[in-house]
N, C-alpha and C positions, 0 to 999 in steps of 0.2 A: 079823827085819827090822821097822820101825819102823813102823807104822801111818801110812797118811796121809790128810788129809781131803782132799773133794772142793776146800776153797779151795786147800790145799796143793798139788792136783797141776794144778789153774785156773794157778796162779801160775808153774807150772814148765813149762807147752803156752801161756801167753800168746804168744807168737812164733814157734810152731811151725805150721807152712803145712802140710805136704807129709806125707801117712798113706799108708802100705800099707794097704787095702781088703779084707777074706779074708772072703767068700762061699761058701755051698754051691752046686752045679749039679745039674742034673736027675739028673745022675747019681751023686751022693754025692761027686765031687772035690771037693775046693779050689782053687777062682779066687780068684788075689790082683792086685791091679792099684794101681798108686801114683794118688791123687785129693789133691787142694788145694782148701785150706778160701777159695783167693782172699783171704788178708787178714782176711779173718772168724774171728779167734782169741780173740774173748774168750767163753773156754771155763767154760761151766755147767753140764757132764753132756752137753751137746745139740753131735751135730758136724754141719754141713751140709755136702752137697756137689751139684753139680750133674752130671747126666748127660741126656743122648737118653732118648726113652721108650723106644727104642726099641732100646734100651743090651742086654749081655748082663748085665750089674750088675743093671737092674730086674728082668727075666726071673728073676736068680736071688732077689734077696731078694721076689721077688713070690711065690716057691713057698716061700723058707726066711728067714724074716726076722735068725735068728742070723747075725749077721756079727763080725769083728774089726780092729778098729783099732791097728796099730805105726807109731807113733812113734819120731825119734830129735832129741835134741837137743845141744846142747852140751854140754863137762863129762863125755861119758858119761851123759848120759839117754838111757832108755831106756823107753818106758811101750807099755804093750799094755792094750787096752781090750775086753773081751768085751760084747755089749749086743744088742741088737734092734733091728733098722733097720725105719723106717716114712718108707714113700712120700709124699712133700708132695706134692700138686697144685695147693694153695690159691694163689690167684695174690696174695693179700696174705703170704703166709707166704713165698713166695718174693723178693718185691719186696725186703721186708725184708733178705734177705743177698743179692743179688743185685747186683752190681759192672758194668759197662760194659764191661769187659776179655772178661767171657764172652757 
């Protein structure tokens, strides 16, 4: 399979909204739960998503910050993303992607 850069796959999730979520839990299972980027897709390495503090999502990446992101797009795309999730709090860091809708 062909190598692809970080522009390369920016360019191919440019319009893609809507990620399966896959978390550890306290207990070593896998929680997957579908989150949307809201609109917010000009994609850098960095995917935001909004939840409750009070979420089972923070709870788990607050004990296991490895999480996975699946994607699907047109054409048959298909991307899956391994990475480390880190909790915003910053209230300018959220302004920033934060839409009226949520």
């Amino acid at each position: 399979m062909a190598s692809k850069t970080l522009k390369d796959i920016a360019a191919k999730m440019a319009k893609l909204d809507l990620t399966m979520l896959t978390t550890h839990t306290s207990r070593g299972q896998l929680s997957t739960r579908p989150m949307s980027n809201n609109g917010d897709v000009e994609y850098d390495g960095n995917s935001y998503y909004f939840t409750f503090e009070e979420s089972r999502t923070v709870r788990d990446i607050s004990e296991n910050p490895h999480v996975s992101l699946s994607f699907q797009g047109a054409k048959q795309l298909f991307v899956s993303i391994n990475g480390t999730a880190t909790l915003i709090r910053q209230k300018a860091t959220l302004a920033k992607h934060w839409l009226p809708e949520l």
